[in-house]
N, C-alpha and C positions, 0 to 999 in steps of 0.2 A: 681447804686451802689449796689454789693453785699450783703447781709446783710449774716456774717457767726454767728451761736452760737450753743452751744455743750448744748442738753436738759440734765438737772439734775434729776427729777424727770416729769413722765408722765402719769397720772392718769385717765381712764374711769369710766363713771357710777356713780361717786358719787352720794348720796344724793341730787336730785336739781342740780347737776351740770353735765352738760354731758362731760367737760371734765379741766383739770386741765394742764398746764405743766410751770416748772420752769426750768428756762436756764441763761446761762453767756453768756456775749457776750463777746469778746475780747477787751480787755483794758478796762473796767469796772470793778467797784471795787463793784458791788452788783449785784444781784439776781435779774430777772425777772419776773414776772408769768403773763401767760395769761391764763382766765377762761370763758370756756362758759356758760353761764348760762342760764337754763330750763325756754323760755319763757312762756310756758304753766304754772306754778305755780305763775304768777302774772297776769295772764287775767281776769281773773272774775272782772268783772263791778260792779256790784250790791254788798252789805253789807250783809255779812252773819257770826254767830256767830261763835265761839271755844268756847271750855273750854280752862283751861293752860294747854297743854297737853306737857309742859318742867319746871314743879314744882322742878322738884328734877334731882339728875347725873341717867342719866338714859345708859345703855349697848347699845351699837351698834345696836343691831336688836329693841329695842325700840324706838329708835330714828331712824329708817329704816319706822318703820311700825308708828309710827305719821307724819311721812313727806308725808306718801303714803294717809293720811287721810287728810292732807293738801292739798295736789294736788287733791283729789277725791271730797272734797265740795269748792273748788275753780272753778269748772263746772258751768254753768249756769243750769243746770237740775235738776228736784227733785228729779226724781233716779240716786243713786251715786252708781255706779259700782265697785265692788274690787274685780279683777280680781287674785284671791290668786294664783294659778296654772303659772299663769305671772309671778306674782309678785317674788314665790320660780326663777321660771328657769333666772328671768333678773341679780336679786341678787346675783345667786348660790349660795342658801341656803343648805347647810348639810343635807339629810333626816334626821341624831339625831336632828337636831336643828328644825324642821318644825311647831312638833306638840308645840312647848315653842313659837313658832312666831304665831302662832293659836290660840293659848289662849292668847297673846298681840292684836292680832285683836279683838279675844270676848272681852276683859276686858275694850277695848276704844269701843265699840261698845255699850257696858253697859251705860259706861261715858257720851256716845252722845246721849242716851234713858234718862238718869236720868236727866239729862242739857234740855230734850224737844229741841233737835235740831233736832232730827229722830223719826220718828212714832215707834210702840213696834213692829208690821209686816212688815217683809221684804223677800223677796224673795230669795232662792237656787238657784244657777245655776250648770248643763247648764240647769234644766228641769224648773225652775222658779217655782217650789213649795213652797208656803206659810209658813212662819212658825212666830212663835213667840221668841221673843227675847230672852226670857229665859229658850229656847229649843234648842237653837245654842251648840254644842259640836264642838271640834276639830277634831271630823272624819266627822259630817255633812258640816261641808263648806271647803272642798279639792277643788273645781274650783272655787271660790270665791260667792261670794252676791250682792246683788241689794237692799241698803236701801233709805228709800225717808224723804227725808229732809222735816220737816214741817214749813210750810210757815209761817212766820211773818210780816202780811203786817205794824205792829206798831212798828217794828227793824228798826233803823234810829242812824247812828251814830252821838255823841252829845260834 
């Protein structure tokens, strides 16, 4: 049996989602949707912290750039890569808007130093130079960072 329906709305790249689509089918009196969704943001095995990093109504590229910190300490690894240079060309972020998403990456990178979930040194890429935390500007991390989670071997969820 054929299956015919006329998609409504067809969505790539979401947030977490790699793809969205809403459809009718014929003689149905409601709406469809079928969503894939980004197995890699629910693999991490092991228990590891957040802050609330969704306190408040937070703008689209905020809520972009915590999902991407989401996905990035969901890793089994201590160094967590944020690959910023990806991250503008996957989004198509506006160059006006770059350097305001650069300083939402500094401000939660703050966040995850003061929480004690990340050491104060982390690494520049691509050349992996050293730096400290509160030396990060918006023109030093254009191809993103390497920060390393520090370990809690007494984190146990309760």
């Amino acid at each position: 049996m054929h299956s015919q329906h006329h998609n409504i709305v067809e969505m790539d790249s979401l947030t977490g989602i790699h793809r969205v689509t809403i459809f009718k089918q014929p003689g149905l009196k409601y709406l469809l949707a079928r969503v894939v969704i980004m197995d890699d943001l629910f693999y991490y095995l092991y228990p590891f912290k957040l802050p609330d990093l969704f306190q408040r109504n937070l703008t689209k590229h905020e809520r972009l750039v915590r999902v991407e910190f989401i996905k990035t300490f969901s890793s089994k690894d201590l160094e967590k890569y944020l690959h910023l240079r990806q991250f503008f060309n996957t989004y198509k972020i506006s160059n006006q808007k770059i350097k305001e998403i650069k300083q939402i990456f500094i401000d939660l990178i703050r966040i995850f130093q003061q929480q004690q979930i990340i050491e104060q040194q982390l690494l520049l890429l691509p050349n992996r130079s050293r730096i400290n935390i509160s030396q990060l500007t918006t023109s030093n991390i254009s191809d993103g960072i390497i920060l390393y989670e520090k370990f809690d071997n007494n984190f146990s969820f309760t």
